[in-house]
C-alpha positions in Angstrom: 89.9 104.8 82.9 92.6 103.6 80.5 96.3 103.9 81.3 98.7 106.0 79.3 99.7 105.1 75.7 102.1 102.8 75.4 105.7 103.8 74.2 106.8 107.1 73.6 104.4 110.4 74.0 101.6 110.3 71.1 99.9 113.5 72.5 99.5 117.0 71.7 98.8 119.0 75.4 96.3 121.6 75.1 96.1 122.0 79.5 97.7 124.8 80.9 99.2 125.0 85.0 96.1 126.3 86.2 93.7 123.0 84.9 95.5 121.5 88.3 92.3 123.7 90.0 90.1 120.5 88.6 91.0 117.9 91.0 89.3 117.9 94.3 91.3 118.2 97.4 91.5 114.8 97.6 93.1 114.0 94.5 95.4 116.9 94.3 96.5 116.1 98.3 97.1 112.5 97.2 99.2 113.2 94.5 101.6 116.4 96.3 101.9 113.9 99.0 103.0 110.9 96.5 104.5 113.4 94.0 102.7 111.2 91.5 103.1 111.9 87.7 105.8 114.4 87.9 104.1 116.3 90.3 107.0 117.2 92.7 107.7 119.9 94.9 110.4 121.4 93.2 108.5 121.1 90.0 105.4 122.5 91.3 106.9 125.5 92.4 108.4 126.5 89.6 105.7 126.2 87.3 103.8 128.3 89.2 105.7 130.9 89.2 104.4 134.2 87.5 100.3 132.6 88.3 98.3 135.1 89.0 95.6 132.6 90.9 95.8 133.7 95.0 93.5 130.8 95.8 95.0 128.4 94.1 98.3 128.6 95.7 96.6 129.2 98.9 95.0 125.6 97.8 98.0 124.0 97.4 99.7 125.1 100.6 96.6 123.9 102.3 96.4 120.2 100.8 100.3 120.2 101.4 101.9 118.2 104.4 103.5 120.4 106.4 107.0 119.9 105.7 106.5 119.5 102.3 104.6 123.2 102.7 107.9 124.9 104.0 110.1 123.5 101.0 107.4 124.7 98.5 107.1 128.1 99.7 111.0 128.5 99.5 111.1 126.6 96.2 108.6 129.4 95.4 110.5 132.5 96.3 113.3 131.5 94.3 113.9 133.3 90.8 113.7 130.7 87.9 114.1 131.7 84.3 111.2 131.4 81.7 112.8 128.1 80.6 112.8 126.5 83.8 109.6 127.7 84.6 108.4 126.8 81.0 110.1 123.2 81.2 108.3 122.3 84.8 105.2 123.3 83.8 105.7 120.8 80.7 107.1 118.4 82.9 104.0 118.4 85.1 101.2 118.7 82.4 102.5 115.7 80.1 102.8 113.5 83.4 99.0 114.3 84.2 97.8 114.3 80.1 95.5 111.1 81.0 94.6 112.3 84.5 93.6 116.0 83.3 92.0 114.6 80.5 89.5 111.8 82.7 88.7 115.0 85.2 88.6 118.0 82.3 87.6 116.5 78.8 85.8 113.4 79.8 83.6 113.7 77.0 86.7 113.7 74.6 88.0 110.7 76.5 84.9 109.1 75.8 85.3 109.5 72.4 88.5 107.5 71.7 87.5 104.6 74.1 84.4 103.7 72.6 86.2 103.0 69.4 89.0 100.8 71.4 86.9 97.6 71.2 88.0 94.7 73.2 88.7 90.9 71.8 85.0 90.0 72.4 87.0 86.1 73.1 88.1 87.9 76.8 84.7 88.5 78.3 83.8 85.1 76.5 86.4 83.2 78.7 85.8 85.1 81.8 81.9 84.3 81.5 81.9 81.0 83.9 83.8 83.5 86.1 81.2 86.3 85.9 77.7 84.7 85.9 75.6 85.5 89.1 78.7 86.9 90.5 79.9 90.4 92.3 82.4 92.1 90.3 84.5 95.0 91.3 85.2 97.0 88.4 87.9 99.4 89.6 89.6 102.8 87.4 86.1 101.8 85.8 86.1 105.3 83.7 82.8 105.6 81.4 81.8 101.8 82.2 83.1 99.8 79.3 84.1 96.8 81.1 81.5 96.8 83.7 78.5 96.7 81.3 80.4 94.0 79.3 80.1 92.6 83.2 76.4 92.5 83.3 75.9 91.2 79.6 77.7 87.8 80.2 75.6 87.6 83.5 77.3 88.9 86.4 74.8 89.6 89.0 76.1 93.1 90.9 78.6 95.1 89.2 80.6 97.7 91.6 82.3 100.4 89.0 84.5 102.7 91.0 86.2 105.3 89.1 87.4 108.7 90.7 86.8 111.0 87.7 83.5 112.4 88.3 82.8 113.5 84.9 83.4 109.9 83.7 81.4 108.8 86.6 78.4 111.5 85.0 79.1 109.0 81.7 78.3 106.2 83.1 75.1 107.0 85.3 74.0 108.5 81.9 74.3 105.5 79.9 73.0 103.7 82.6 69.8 105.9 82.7 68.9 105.1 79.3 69.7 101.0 79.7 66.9 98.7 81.0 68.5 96.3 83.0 71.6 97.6 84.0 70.3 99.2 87.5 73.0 96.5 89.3 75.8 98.4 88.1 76.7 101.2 91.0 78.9 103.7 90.0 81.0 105.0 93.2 83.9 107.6 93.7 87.1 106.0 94.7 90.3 104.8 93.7 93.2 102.2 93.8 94.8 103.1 96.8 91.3 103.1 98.5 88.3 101.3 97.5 85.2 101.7 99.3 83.9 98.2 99.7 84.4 96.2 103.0 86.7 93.2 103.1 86.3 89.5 101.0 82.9 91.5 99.7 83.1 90.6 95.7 84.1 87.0 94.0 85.5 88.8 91.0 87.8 91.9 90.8 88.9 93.6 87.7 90.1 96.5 85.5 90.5 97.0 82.3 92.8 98.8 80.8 93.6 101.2 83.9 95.8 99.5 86.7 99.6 99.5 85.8 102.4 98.9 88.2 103.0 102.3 89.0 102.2 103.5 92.5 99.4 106.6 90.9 97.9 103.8 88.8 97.5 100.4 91.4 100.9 99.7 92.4 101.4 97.4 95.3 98.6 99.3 97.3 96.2 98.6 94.8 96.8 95.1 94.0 96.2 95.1 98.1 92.9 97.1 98.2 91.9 94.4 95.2 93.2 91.5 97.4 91.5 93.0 100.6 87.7 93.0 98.6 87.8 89.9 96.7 87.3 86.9 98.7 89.0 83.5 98.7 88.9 81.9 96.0 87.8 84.5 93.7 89.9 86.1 91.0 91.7 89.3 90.3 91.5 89.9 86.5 93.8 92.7 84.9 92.4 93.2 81.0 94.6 94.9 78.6 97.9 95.3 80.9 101.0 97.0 79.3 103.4 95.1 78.0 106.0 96.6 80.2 103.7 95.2 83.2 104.1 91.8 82.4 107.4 90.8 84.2 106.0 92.5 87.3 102.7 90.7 87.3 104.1 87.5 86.9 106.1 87.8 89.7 102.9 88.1 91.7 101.3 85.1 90.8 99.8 86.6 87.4 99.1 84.2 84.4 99.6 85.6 81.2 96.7 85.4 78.3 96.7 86.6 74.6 93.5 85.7 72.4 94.3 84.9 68.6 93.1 87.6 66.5 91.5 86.5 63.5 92.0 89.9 61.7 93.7 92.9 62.6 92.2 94.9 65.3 91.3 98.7 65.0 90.3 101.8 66.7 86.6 102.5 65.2 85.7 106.0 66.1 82.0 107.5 65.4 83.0 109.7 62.0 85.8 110.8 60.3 85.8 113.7 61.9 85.8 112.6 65.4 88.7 110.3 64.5 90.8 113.0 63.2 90.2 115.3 66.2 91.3 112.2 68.3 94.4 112.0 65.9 94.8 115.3 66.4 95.2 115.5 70.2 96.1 112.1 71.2 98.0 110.5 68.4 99.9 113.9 67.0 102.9 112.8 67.4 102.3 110.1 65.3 101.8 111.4 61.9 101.2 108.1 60.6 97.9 108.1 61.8 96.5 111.3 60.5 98.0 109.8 57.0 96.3 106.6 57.4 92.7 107.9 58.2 93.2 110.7 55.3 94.7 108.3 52.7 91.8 105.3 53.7 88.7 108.2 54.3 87.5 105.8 56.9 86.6 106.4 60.8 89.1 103.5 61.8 92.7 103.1 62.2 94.7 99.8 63.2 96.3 99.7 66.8 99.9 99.0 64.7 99.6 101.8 63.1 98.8 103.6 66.0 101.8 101.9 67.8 100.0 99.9 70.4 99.2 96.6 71.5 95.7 95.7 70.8 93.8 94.8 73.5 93.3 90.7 73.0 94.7 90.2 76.3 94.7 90.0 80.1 96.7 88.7 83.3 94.2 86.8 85.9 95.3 85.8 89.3 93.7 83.8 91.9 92.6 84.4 95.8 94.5 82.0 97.5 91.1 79.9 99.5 91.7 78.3 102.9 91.3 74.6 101.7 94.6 73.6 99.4 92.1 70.6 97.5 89.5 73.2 96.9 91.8 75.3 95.6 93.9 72.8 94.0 90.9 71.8 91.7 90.1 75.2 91.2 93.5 75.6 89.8 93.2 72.8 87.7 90.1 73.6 86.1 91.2 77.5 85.4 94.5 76.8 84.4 92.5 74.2 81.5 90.1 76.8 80.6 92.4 79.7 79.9 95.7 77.8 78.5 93.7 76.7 75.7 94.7 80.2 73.8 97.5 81.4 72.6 100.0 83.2 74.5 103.2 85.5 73.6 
């Protein structure tokens, strides 16, 4: 499950208020309880104002603590204008663009990743790491990463993702793979991963954790902690730039790969990269100009306005014995600071 663009908003948002009804109670109570993504109270209530949906505010009382319930149903009896209403219902969709997408359109989603094609030079470095290992592969989405798991010879792959129709993605592709049964797909998330403690030697995620609390945070650099044991590693692939400064104050080394040639989005047809274009790049006209002046299903990430994903943070699981860590150490530190770095 990638996290947002980087930068400014690139999308166009097609969902409307009422596309909140596709998260199970689960998700939507975590994220009124957080007020995750823009999805406040305040906020809440005013944008649904003037819905016509009985059960679904009826839902959202129900999955709302209970003093957060008595300030939403006053927040809701209040008269807003159709501005106010109209600007917190924008306020609340563009926050969950990424998440509404993974649970609504994960077809669409599935689209645009499988053109976003990783340095093949990451997987190649993290190989000694993965071979007849367990590996965690956590906001896992349609199963990019964890199939690049099993290729360079990881032994048990663990893809959690809590989007189910990403989660139907994966089993599919899985269905038509012969040897890939040792990747299993399970519901969960960040804040909670269902594996017991010190239970993989590898944890990762590509392209999904970010510092903020909704997207890993502190809790979910703990839950990854908590499963991978000592000794292991915790391996963050294609972290925003933004990130960086907050990894590395938690014991997170920084790698970039040299790219030999610039790297690009390669989508399945024209077509399908213009329809991406059109609803996540649209504010970004230079990209529906790029793939109309070049007639070619590709576009660069610069063009795009993103930073291409040659890189990842690793950190390691502190072990019990300082020289067999030490060594360890010594020997990763070798391996990866051989690349280039910015």
């Amino acid at each position: 499950m990638a996290a947002p663009v980087q930068g400014e908003t690139l999308f166009e948002n097609p969902f409307q208020i009422e596309d909140l009804q596709v998260f199970d109670d689960n998700t939507l109570r975590a994220m009124l309880v957080q007020e995750s993504f823009g999805l406040t109270i305040s906020a809440l209530a005013r944008s649904l104002q003037g819905t016509e949906n009985p059960l679904f505010l009826k839902r959202i009382r129900r999955n709302l603590p209970s003093r957060q319930r008595a300030l939403f149903l006053q927040a809701l009896r209040h008269p807003y204008t159709q501005h106010e209403v109209e600007g917190a219902r924008r306020q609340i969709l563009d926050g969950l663009f990424w998440e509404l997408t993974y649970w609504k359109t994960p077809e669409l989603y599935e689209e645009l990743t499988e053109g976003e094609q990783l340095h093949p030079g990451i997987f190649q470095r993290l190989e000694p790491d993965l071979r007849g290992k367990t590996v965690l592969d956590v906001g896992a989405g349609s199963g990019r990463a964890s199939l690049e798991c099993m290729r360079h010879g990881a032994q048990l792959v663990y893809a959690v993702e809590p989007s189910p129709g990403l989660l139907r993605i994966m089993e599919q592709k899985l269905n038509h793979r012969v040897g890939e049964q040792q990747i299993r797909p399970l519901a969960g998330r960040f804040a909670s991963i269902p594996l017991q403690d010190n239970s993989v030697d590898l944890s990762l995620s590509c392209s999904a954790f970010t510092a903020a609390p909704e997207q890993g945070g502190e809790s979910g650099l703990a839950e990854m902690l908590r499963v991978t044991r000592p000794g292991g590693q915790i391996v963050l692939i294609w972290p925003r730039r933004e990130d960086r400064e907050w990894l590395s104050a938690r014991g997170f080394r920084y790698v970039a790969l040299p790219v030999q040639r610039e790297m690009c989005v390669h989508f399945r047809s024209l077509q399908s990269a213009l329809h991406c274009a059109q609803r996540f790049y649209a504010h970004n006209k230079a990209v529906a100009r790029y793939l109309l002046s070049q007639q070619q299903p590709e576009v660069p990430f610069s063009v795009i306005g993103i930073n291409p994903p040659h890189d990842y943070c690793w950190l390691k699981v502190q072990k019990s014995t300082p020289s067999l860590e030490s060594q360890h150490d010594r020997r990763n530190a070798s391996r990866h600071s051989s690349v280039s770095r910015r």
